[in-house]
N, C-alpha and C positions, 0 to 999 in steps of 0.2 A: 256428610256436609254437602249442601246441595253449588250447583256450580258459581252460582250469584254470590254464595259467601264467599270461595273461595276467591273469586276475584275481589272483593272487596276489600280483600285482608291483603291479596297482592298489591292494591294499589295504593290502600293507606301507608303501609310501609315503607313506599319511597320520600312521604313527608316528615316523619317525626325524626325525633331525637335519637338518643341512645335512650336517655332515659322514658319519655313519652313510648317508647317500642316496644319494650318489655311489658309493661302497665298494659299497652293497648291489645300488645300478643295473649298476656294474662287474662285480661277479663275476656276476650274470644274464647279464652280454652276454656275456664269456667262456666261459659254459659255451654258449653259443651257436654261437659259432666267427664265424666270416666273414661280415660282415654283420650281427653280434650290437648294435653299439653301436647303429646307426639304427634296429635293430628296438624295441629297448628305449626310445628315445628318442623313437619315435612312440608307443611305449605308456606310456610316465609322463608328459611332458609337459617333462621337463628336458630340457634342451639339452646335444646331444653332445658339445659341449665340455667340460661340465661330466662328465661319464661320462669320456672320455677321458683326465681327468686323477685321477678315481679309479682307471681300469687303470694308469694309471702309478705310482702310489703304491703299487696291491695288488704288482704285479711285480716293486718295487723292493724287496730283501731290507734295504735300510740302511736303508729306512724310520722313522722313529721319532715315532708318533702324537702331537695336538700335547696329549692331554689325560695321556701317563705324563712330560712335558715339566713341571718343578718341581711335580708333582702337582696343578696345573689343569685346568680344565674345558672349557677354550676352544676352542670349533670352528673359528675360525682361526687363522692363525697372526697375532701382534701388529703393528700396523697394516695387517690384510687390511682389502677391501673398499672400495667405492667412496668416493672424495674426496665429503665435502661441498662444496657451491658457495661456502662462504664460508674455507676450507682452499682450495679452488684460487684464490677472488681474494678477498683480506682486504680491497679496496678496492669493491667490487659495491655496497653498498648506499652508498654516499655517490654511486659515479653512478646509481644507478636514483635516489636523492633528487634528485640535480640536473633529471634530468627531469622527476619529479612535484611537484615543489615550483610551486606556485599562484603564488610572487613572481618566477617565472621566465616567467611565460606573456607573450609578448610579445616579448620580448628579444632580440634578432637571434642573439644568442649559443646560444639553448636551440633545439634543432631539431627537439623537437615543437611548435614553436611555434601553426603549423597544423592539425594534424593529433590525431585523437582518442587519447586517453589508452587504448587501449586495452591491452590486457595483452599481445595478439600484436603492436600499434605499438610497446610499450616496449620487448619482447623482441626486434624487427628491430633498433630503434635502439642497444641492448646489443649485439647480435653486429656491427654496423659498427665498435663501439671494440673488438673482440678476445672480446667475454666467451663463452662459447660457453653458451647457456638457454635453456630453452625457456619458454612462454610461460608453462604454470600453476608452474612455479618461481617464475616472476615474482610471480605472485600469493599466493605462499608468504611470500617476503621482503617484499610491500609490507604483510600483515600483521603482519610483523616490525617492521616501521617506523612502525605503528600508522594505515597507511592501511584505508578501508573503501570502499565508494559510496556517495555521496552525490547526492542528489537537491538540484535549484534548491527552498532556500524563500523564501517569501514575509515576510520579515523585514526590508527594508527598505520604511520606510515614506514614501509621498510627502506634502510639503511639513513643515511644522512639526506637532510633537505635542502634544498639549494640555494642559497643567497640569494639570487634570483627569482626565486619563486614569487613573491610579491611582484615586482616589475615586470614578471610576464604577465602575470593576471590585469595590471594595468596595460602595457600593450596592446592586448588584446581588445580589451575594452577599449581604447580608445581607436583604436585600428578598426571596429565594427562599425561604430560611431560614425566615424568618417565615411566608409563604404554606404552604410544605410542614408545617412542625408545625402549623398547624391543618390538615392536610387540605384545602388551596383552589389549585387548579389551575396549575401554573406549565406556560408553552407556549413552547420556542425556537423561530420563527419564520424562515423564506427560502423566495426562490426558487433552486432550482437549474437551472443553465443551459441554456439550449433544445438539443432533439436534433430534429435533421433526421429525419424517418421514411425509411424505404428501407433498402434491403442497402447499410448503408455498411459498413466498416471497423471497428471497435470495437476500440480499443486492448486488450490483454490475450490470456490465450490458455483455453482448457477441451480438458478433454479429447476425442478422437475416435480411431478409427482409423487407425493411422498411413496418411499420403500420403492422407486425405482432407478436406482443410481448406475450410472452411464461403468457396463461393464468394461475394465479392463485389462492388460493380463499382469501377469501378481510379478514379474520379472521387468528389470529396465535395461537387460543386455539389447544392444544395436541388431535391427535387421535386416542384416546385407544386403536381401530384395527390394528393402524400402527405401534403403540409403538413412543420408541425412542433407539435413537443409540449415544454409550459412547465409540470416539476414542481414546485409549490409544497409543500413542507412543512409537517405540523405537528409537533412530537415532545412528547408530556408526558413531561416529567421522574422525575416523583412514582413513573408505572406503565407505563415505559422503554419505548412503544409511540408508534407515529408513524401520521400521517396523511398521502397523498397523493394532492393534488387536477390532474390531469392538466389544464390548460387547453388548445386549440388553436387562439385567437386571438390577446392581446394580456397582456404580466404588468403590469394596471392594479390602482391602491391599489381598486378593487371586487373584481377578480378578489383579490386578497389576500384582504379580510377574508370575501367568499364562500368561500372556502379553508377559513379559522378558522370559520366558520358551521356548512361541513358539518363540519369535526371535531367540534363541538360535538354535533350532531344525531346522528352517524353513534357517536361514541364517548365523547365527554367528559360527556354528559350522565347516561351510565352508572354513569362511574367516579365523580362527584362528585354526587351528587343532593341535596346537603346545601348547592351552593354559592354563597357570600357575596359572590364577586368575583373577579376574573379577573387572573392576572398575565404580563404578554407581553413576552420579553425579542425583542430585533431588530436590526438592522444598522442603521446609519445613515443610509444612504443607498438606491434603487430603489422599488420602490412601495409600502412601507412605511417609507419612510424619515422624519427627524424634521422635514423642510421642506414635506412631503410637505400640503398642506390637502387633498385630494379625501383621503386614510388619515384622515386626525381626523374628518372630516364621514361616513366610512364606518364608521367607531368608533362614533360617536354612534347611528346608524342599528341598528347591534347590541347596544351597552349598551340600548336603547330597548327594543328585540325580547327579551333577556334577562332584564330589570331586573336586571343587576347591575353595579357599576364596573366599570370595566376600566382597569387600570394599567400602563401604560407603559415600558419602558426601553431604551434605545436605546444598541449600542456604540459606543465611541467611532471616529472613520476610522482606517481602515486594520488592524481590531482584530475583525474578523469570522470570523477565524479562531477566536477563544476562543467565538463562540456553542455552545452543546450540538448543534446538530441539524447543525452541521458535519461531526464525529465519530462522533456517537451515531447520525446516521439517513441523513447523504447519501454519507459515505465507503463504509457501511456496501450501499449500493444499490450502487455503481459496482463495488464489489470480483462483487456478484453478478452485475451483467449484464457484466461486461469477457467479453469475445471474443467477443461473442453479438450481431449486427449487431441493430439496433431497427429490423425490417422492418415493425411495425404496431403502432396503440396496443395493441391486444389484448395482444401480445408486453411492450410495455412496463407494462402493467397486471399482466401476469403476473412476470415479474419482480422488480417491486417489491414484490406479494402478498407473494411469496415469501423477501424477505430477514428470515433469523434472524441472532442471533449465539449464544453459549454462555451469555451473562447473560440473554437471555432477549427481546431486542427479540422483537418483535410488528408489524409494518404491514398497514395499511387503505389500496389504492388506488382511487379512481374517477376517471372522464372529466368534465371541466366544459365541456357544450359550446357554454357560454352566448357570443353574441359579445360581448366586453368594448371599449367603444370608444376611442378615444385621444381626447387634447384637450377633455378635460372640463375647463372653468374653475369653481374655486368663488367663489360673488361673497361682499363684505364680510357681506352681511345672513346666508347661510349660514355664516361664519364669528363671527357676531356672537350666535347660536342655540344655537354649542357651548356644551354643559355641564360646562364644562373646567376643571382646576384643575392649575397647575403648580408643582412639590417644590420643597422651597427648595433642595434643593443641585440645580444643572443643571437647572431647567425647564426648558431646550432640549430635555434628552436626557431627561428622567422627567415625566412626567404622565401621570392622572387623569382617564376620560370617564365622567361619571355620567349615571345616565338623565336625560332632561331634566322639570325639577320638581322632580328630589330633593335636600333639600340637604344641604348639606357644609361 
């Protein structure tokens, strides 16, 4: 077939029907002779079956198209084309729910009982009772059924919740409020969890050349030479910009408010030059925590070096998920560095420079590479020196470190 056919049959093809296609594929391969249908059919891309039974229709003189058929339109004929999966078994999703159903797991009866939910798992265990699907079928109909993925959260909380749990979360809130319309600093404060330096693994994936994926090594034991790195955050709220202080010794209540120092120095002192007082919301518990004496006696040390209050509030357990800097600055990093092993602080510094989002975060990282030591005791007499004032609702969870001498 010379090149000019071939293109013409390419191009008529992107106009017609289903049914006009076949017809029009047919008589090309006929005028062809011997060999016409497979010629045609490596040049359109339809299937000779499909051709073959357009020559039989052109040939056929009793023919009768199906659109001069009660003056319709219809390119097939009334119930062509393939069975939907729920026309071949009106029963399919009542067993794909017996399998995905959650009140089933366990059950000697359910026989995924072991074995992962997967969509090609559900799909084998379909086709052992008869169904004949394949697997993203499967995932057609669990949509249907108003399944999704779902990820493990952290929603159940350990031991009893505290009465107060509600009214701190209001506190709070209204206690930022306040801070933010005059203009005075509000900071959500944590550490986020220590990373082993070295070519580890890093859960996640980035782009690359296909078949060349970022080697690294098949173990995730720590390497003493390389240490490990303890990000501490700051995030202000007010001017959606965070602070991260990289330590690589110990996450002690010094290395914390060292943290909060250098944001201070390095950024807050910028944004707020006007400022009255300092407000710092925190978890409950680790080295800023509300039990925490060496964090209050390190408070005092920076309210001193400030002169300004610094006011406290602490979430309730279990309830650290609701901090800002959760969200706002550390989910925010992870998404950046996922698939990208943390082979050096440098890397890890880089990194976290560099997380944006669309609303406009901003991060500031350094290395802290002061050694912080463990086991510091504070005794009564330094406890007895804070210039400390606790809220009538939860002094546990809310106070007050003024410089020392000033009163209140």
């Amino acid at each position: 077939m010379k090149q000019a056919d071939v293109e013409r049959i390419k191009t008529n093809v992107r106009f017609l029907n289903e049914s006009q296609l076949r017809k029009y594929l047919a008589s090309e391969a006929i005028s062809i002779g011997r060999g016409g249908i497979t010629e045609v059919s490596a040049i359109s891309g339809v299937h000779r079956n499909t051709i073959s039974i357009g020559v039989k229709e052109l040939k056929d003189p009793n023919y009768v198209f199906p659109d001069h058929i009660n003056n319709t339109t219809r390119i097939r004929k009334e119930g062509g084309g393939r069975k939907s999966i729920l026309t071949l078994y009106p029963d399919i999703l009542d067993a794909l729910e017996r399998l995905v159903d959650p009140e089933t797991y366990g059950n000697p009866e359910n026989p995924l009982r072991w074995t992962t939910k997967s969509l090609r798992n559900l799909a084998e265990e379909l086709q052992n009772e008869g169904y004949q699907i394949k697997h993203d079928k499967v995932g057609d109909l669990l949509k249907q059924l108003g399944y999704s993925l779902q990820q493990n959260q952290k929603l159940k909380q350990v031991g009893k919740q505290s009465p107060d749990r509600d009214g701190q979360f209001k506190h709070i809130n209204s206690t930022a409020i306040r801070y933010l319309n005059d203009n005075q600093p509000v900071i959500s404060i944590d550490c986020k969890k220590k990373e082993n330096i070295g070519d580890f693994k890093n859960n996640g994936s980035e782009y690359r050349p296909t078949g060349t994926p970022i080697a690294v090594l098949d173990h995730d034991f720590p390497l003493p030479e390389k240490g490990k790195a303890a990000p501490y955050g700051v995030y202000d709220i007010l001017n959606n910009e965070g602070y991260v202080n990289i330590g690589v010794t110990h996450d002690t209540a010094a290395f914390a408010v060292n943290s909060i120092r250098n944001w201070w120095y390095y950024m807050g002192c910028d944004r707020f030059p006007n400022v009255g007082r300092l407000y710092i919301t925190a978890d409950g518990g680790g080295s800023n925590g509300s039990r925490c004496k060496l964090w209050k006696v390190q408070l005092q040390g920076l309210s001193d070096e400030l002169s300004i209050p610094i006011e406290v509030s602490h979430f309730p357990p279990g309830t650290s998920k609701w901090n800002k800097i959760e969200h706002r600055l550390f989910s925010q990093i992870s998404k950046n560095w996922r698939g990208h092993p943390l082979d050096s602080l440098a890397t890890i510094v880089s990194l976290i420079s560099n997380t944006t989002t669309q609303t406009g975060l901003s991060v500031k990282c350094n290395i802290d590479w002061a050694n912080y030591e463990t086991g510091i005791r504070v005794t009564d007499e330094e406890l007895s020196g804070l210039n400390i004032t606790q809220n009538e609702f939860c002094g546990y969870w809310n106070y007050t470190v003024y410089p020392r001498g000033e009163m209140h």
